[in-house]
Structure formats: structure tokens, C-alpha cells
Backbone as JSON Lines, residues from 0, in Angstrom:
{"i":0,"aa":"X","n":[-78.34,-11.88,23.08],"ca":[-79.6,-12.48,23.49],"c":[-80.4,-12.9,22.27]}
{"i":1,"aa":"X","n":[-80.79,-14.6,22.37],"ca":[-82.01,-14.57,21.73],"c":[-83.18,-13.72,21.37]}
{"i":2,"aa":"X","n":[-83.18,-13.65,20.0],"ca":[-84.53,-12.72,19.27],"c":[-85.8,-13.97,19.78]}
{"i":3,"aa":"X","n":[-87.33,-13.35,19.94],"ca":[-88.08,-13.69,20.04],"c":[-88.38,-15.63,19.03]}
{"i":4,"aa":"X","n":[-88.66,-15.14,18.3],"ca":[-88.57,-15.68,16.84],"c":[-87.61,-16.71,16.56]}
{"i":5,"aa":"X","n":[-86.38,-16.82,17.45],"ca":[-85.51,-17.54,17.12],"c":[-85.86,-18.6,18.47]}
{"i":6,"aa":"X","n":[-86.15,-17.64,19.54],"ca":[-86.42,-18.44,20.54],"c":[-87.61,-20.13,20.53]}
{"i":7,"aa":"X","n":[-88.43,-19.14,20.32],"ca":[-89.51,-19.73,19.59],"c":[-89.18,-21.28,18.54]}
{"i":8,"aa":"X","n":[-88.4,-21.03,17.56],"ca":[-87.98,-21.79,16.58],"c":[-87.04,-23.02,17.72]}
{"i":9,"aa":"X","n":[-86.26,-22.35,18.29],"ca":[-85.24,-23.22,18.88],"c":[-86.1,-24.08,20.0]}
{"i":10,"aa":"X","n":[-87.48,-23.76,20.16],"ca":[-88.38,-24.16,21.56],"c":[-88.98,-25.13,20.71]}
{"i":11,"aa":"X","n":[-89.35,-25.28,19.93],"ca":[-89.91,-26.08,19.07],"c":[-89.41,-27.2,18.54]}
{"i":12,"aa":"X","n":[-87.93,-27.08,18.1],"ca":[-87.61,-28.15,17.21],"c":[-86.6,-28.88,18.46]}
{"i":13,"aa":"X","n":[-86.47,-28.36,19.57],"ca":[-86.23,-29.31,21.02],"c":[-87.36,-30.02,21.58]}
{"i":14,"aa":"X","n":[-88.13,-29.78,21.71],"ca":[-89.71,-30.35,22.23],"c":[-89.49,-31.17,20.85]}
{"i":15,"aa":"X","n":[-89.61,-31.08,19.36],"ca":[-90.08,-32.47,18.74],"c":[-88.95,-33.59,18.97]}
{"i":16,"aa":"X","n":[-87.49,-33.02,19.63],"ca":[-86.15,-33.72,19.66],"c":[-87.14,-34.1,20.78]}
{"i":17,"aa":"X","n":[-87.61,-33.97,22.27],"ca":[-87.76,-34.78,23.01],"c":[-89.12,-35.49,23.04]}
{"i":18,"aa":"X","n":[-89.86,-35.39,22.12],"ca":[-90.58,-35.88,21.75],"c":[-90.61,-37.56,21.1]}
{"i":19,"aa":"X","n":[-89.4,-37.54,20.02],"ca":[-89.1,-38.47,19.29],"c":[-88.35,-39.14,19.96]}
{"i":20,"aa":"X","n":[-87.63,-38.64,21.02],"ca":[-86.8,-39.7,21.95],"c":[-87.56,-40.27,22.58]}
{"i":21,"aa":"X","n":[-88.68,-39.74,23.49],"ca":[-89.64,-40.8,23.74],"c":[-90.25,-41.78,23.34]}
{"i":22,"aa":"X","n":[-90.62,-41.26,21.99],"ca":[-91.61,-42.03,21.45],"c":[-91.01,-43.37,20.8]}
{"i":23,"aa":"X","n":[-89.51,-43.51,20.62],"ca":[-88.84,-44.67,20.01],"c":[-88.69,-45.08,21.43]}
{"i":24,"aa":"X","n":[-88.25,-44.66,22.95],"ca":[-88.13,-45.75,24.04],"c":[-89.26,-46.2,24.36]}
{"i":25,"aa":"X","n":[-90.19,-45.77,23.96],"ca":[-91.6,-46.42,24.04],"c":[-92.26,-47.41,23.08]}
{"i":26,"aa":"X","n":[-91.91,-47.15,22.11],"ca":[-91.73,-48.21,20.52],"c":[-90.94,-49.38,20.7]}
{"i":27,"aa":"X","n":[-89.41,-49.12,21.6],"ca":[-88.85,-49.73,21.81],"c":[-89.21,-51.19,22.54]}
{"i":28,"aa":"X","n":[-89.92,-50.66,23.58],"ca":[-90.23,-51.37,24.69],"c":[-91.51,-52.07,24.14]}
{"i":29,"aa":"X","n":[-92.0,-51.6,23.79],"ca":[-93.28,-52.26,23.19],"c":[-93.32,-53.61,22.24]}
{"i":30,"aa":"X","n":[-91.82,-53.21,21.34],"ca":[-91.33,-53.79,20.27],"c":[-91.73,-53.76,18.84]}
{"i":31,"aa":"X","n":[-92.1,-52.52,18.89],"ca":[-92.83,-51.78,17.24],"c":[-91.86,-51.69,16.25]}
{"i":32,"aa":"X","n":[-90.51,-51.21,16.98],"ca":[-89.52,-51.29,16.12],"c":[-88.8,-52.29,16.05]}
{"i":33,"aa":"X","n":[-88.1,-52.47,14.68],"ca":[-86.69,-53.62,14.62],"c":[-85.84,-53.77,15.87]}
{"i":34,"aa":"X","n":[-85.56,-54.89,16.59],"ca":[-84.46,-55.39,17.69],"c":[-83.14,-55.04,16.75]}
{"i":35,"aa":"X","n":[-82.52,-54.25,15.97],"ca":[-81.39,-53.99,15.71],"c":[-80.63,-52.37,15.83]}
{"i":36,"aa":"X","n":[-79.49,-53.34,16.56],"ca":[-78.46,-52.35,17.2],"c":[-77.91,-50.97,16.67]}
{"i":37,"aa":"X","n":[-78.17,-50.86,14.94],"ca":[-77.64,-49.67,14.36],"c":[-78.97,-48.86,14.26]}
{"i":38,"aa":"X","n":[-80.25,-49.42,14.58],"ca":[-81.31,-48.34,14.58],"c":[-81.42,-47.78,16.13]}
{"i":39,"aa":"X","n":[-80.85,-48.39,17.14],"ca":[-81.23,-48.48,18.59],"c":[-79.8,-47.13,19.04]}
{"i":40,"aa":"X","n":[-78.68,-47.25,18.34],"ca":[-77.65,-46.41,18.07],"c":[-78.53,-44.72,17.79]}
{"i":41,"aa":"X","n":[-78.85,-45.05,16.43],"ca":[-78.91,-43.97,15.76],"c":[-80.29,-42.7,16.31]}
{"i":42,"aa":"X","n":[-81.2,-44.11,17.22],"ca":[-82.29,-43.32,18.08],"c":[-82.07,-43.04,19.08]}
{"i":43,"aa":"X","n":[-81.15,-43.56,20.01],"ca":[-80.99,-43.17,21.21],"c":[-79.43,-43.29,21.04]}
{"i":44,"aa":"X","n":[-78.27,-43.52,21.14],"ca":[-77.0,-44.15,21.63],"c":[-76.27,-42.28,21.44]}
{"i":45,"aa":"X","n":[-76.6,-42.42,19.5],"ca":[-76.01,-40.6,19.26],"c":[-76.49,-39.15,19.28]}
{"i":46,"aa":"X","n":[-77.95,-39.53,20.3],"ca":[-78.47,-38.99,20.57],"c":[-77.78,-38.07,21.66]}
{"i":47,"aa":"X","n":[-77.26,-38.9,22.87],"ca":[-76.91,-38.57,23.97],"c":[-75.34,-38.48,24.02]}
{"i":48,"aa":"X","n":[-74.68,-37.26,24.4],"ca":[-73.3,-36.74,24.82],"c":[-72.79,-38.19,25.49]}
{"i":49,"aa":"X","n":[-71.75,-38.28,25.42],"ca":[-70.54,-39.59,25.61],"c":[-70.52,-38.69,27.32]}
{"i":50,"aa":"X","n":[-70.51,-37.94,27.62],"ca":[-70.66,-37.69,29.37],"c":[-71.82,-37.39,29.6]}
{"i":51,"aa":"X","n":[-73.01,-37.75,29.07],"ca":[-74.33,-38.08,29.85],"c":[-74.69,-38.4,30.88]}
{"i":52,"aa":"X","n":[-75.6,-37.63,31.79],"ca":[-75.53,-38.41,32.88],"c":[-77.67,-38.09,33.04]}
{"i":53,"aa":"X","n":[-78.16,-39.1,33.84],"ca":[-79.66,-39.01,33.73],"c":[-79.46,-39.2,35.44]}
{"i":54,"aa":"X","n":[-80.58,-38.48,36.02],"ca":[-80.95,-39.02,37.68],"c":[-81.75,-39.11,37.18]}
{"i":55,"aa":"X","n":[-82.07,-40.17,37.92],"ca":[-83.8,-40.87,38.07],"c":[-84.45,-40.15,39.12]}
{"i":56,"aa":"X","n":[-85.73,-40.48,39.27],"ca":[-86.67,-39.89,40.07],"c":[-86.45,-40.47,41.97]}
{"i":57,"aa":"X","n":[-85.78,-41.14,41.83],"ca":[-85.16,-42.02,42.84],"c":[-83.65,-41.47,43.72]}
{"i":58,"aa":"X","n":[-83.01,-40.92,42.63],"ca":[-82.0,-39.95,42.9],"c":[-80.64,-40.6,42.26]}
{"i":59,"aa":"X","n":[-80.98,-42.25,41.79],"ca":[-79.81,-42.71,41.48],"c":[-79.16,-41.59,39.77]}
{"i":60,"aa":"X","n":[-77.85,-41.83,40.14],"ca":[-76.87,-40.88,38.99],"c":[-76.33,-42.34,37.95]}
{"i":61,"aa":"X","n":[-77.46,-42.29,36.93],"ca":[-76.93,-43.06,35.79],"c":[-75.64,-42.58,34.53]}
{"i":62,"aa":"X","n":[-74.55,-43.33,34.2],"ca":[-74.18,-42.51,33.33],"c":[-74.95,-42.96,31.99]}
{"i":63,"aa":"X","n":[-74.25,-42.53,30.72],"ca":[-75.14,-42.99,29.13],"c":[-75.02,-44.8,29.13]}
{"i":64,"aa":"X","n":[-74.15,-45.39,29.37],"ca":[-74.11,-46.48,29.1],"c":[-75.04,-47.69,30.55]}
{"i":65,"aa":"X","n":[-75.01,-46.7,31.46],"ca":[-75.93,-47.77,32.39],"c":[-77.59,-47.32,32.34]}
{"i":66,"aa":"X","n":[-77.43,-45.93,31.46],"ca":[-79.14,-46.04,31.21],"c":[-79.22,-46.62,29.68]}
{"i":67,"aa":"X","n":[-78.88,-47.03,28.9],"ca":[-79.11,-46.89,27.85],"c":[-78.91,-48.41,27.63]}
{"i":68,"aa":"X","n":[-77.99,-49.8,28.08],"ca":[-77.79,-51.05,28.15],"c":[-78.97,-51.74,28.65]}
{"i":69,"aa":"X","n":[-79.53,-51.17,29.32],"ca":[-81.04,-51.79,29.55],"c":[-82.22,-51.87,28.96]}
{"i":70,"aa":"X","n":[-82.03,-50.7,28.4],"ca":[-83.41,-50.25,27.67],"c":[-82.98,-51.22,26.38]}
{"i":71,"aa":"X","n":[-81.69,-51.35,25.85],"ca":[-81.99,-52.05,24.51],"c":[-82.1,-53.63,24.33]}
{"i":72,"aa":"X","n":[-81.21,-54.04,26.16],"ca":[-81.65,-55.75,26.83],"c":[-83.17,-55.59,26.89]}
{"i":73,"aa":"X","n":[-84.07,-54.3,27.08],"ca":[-85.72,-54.43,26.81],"c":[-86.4,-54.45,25.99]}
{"i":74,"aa":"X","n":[-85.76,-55.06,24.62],"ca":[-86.61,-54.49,23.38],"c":[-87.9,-55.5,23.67]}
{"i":75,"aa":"X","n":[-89.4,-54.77,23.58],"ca":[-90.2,-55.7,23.46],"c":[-90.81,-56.45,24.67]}
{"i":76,"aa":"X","n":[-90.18,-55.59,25.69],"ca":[-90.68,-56.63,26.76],"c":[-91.83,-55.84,27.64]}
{"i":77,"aa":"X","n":[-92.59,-54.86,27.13],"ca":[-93.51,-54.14,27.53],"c":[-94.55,-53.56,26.66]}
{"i":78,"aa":"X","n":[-95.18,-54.81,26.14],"ca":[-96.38,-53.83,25.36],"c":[-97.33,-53.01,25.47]}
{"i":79,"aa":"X","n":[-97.37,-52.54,26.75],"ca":[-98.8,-51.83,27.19],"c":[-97.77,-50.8,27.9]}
{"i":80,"aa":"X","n":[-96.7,-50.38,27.42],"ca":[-95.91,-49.06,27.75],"c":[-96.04,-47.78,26.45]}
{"i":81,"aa":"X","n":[-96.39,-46.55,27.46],"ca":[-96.84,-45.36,26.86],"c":[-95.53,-44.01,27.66]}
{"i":82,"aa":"X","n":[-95.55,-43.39,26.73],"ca":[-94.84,-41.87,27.07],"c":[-95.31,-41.01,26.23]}
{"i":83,"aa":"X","n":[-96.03,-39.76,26.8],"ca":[-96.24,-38.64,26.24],"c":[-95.96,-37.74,27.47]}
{"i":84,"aa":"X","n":[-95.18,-36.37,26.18],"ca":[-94.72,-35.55,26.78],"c":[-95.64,-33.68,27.07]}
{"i":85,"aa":"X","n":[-95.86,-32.95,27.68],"ca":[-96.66,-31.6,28.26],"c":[-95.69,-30.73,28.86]}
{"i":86,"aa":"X","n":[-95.97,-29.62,28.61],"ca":[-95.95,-28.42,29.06],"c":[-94.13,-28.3,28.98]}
{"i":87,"aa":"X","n":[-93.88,-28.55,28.16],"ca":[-92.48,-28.17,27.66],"c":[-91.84,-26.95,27.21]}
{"i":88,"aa":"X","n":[-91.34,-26.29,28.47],"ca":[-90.75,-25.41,27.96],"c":[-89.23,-25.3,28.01]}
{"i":89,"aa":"X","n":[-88.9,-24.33,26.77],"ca":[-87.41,-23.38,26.86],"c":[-87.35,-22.84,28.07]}
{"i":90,"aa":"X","n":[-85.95,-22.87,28.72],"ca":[-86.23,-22.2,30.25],"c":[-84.74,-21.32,30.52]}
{"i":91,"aa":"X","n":[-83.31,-21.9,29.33],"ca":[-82.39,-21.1,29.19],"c":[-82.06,-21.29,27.8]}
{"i":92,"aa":"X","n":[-81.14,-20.27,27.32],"ca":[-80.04,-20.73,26.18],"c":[-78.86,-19.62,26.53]}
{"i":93,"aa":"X","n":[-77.71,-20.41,26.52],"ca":[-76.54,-20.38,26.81],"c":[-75.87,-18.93,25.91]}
{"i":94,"aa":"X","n":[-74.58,-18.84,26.0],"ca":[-73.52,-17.75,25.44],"c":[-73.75,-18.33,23.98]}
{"i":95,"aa":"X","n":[-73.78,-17.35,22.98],"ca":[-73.84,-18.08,22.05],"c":[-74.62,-19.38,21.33]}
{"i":96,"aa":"X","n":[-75.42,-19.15,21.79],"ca":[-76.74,-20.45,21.64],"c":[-75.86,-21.56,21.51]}
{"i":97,"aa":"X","n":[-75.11,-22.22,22.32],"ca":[-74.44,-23.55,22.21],"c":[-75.17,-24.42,23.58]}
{"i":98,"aa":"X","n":[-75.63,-23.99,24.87],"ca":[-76.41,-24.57,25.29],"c":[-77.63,-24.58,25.4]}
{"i":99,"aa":"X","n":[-78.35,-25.14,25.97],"ca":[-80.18,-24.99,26.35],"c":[-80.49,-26.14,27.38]}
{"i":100,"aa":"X","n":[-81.3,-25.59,28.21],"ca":[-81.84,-25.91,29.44],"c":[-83.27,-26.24,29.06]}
{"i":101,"aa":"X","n":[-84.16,-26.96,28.99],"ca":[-85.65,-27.52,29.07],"c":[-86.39,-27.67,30.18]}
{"i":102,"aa":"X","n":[-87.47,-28.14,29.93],"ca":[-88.05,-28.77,31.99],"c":[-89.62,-29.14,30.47]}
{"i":103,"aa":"X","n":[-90.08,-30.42,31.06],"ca":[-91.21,-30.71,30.58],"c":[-91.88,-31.77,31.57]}
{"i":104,"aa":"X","n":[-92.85,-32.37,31.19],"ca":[-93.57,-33.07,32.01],"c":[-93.99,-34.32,31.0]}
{"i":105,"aa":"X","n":[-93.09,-35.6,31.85],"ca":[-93.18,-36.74,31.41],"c":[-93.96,-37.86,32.22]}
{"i":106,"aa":"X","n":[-95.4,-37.97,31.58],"ca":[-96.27,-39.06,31.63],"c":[-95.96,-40.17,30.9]}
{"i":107,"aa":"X","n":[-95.82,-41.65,31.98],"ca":[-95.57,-43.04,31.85],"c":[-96.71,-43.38,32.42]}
{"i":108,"aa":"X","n":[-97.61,-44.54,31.29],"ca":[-98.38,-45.7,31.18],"c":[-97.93,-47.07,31.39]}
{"i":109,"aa":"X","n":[-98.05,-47.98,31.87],"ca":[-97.85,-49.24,31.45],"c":[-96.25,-49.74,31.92]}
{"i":110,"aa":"X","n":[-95.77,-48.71,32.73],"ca":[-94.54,-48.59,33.35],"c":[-93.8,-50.25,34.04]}
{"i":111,"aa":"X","n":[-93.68,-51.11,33.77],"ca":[-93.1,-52.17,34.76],"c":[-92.61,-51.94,35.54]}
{"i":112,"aa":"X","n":[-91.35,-50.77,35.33],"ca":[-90.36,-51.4,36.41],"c":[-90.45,-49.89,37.2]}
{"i":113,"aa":"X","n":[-91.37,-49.41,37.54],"ca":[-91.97,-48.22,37.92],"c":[-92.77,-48.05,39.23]}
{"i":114,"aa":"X","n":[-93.16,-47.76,40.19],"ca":[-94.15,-47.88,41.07],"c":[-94.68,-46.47,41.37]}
{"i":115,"aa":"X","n":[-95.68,-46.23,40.93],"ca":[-97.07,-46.68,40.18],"c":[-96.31,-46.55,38.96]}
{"i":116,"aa":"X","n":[-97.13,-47.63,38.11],"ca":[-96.53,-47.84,36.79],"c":[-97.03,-47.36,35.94]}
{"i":117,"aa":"X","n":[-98.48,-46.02,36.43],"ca":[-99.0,-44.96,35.85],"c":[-98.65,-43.95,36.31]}
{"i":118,"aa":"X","n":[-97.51,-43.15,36.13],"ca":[-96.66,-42.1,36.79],"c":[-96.4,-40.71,36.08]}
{"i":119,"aa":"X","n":[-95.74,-39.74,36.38],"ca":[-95.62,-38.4,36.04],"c":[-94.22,-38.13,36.67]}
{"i":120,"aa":"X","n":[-93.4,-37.29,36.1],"ca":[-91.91,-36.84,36.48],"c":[-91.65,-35.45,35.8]}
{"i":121,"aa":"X","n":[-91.31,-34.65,36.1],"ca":[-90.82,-33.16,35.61],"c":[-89.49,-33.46,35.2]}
{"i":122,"aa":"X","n":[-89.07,-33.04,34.47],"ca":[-87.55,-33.36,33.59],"c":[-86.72,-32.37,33.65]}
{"i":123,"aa":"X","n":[-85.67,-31.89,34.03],"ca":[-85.23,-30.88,33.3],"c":[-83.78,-31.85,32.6]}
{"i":124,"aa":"X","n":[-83.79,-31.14,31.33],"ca":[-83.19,-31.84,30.46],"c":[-81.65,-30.63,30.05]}
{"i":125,"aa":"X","n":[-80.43,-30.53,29.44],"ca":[-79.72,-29.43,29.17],"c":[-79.3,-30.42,27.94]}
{"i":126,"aa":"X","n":[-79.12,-29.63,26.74],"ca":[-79.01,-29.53,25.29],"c":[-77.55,-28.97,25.04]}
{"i":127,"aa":"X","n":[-76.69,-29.42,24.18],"ca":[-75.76,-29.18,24.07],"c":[-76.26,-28.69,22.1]}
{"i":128,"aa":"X","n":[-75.67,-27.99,21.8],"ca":[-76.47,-27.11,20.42],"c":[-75.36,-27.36,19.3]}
{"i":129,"aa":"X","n":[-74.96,-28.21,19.27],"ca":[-73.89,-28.21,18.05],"c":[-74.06,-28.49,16.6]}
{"i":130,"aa":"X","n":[-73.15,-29.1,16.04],"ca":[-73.49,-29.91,14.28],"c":[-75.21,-30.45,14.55]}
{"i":131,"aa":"X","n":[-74.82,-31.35,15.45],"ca":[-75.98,-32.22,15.93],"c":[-76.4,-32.17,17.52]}
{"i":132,"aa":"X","n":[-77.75,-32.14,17.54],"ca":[-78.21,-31.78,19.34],"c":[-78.09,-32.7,20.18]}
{"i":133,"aa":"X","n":[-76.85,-32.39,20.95],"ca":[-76.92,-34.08,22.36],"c":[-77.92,-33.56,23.57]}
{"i":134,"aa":"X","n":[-78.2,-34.45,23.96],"ca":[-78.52,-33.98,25.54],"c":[-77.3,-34.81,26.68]}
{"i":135,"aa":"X","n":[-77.04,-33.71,27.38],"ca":[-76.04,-33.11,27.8],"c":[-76.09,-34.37,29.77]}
{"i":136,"aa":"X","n":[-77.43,-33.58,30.02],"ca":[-78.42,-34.59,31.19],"c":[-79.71,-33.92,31.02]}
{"i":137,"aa":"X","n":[-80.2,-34.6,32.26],"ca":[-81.38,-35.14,32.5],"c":[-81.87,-35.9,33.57]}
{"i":138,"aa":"X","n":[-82.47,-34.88,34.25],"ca":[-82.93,-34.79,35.62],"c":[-84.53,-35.38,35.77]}
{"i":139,"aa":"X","n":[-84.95,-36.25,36.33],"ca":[-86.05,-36.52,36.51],"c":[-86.76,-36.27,37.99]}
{"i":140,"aa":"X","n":[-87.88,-35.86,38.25],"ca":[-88.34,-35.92,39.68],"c":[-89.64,-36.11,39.62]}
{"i":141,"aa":"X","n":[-90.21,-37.44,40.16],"ca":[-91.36,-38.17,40.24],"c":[-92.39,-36.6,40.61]}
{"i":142,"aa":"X","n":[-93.52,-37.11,40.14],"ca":[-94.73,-35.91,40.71],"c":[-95.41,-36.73,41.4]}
{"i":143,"aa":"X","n":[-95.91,-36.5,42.42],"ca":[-96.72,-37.49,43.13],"c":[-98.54,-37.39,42.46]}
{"i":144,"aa":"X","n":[-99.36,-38.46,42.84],"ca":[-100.32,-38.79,42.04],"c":[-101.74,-38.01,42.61]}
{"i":145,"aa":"X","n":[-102.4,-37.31,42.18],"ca":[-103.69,-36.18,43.1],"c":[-104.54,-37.11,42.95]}
């Protein structure tokens, strides 16, 4: 079992991993960053496990290449798109700290292809812990609006 301390450490530097993934599909879309393919790779493409799979809040089962071919046919085509991420927590880690389980709360601004395109979704995300951290999936489920 995870020591306190380690937990902690490992809760942290996953929240800034899903942090920074946001914040470049949101850069992305906006078009803050360069339209080129080896930065769009290196932020998102090897980010994510080669058996990735994302549900949407909708229920559809994307694999890595049918969520990820769109977003980079979007560079730029949404400037008034926002993602910030809350209340992110550690929620497992695996045999041997090789997996991890997340759940956070993902607020979208400026959403297009979204309805309401000012929205909220609970995530749970699973981490694969190796050389380098994939995410594994990634579960989304719309929150409805109070």
C-alpha cells in the first residue's frame, strides 16, 4: 500500500498531467498554439495508450484515433473555448503503483459542438504508471446545469 506522502505526490503530479492536457486542447482550439503535427503528437497523440478508449457524456465509445483526428482537423476553430479543471481526486492505485484511477470535474466554456456550450462533466480517468504516464480511458458524464 501506498505511504501517505507518496500518495499525495502521485495525486499531484496526475492533476498537473490532467491539467496540461486540457489546457493544450483548449489552446488548441483556440489556436494559441502552432497548427503542427509533431507538437499536436507530443501533447496529446503520446499522451494517450494506443488502446484508449474515451465515452463521451452522450455514451458514445470513442477509440484514440476517432477522438483525437478531430480535435487536430480543429486547430483554431474556437476562440472563445475554455477548460478548467476542480476537485480532482486520487480515488485508486493499482498492485504495484502501475495503475491509477482519477475522477475530477471538467468545466467547458465556449463549447461549439456541445449543448449547452457552457457545461460541466465528472471524468473518471485510469492512468497507466509506466516510463511515461498514458491514460489508459476516460469516462465522461455531463452534470446537469442548477
Amino acid at each position: 500500500m501506498m505511504d501517505e506522502s507518496k500518495h499525495q505526490e502521485l495525486e499531484q503530479r496526475l492533476f498537473a498531467e490532467v491539467v496540461a492536457f486540457h489546457d493544450f486542447i483548449a489552446q488548441w482550439f483556440r489556436g494559441e498554439v502552432e497548427d503542427d503535427a509533431l507538437l499536436f503528437d507530443q501533447h496529446m497523440k503520446q499522451k494517450l495508450a494506443p488502446d484508449f478508449i474515451n465515452i463521451q457524456p452522450s455514451g458514445l465509445v470513442l477509440t484514440r484515433a476517432e477522438l483525437l483526428d478531430p480535435i487536430f482537423q480543429a486547430h483554431g476553430v474556437n476562440p472563445d473555448f475554455d477548460i478548467s479543471i476542480r476537485e480532482f481526486r486520487l480515488m485508486f492505485v493499482g498492485k504495484e503503483d502501475s495503475f491509477a484511477v482519477a475522477r475530477y470535474i471538467e468545466d467547458q466554456t465556449g463549447a461549439r459542438n456541445t449543448n449547452p456550450p457552457n457545461n460541466s462533466r465528472i471524468s473518471s480517468v485510469g492512468f497507466r504508471l509506466e516510463d511515461q504516464t498514458l491514460w489508459q480511458f476516460c469516462h465522461e458524464t455531463g452534470l446537469k446545469s442548477s
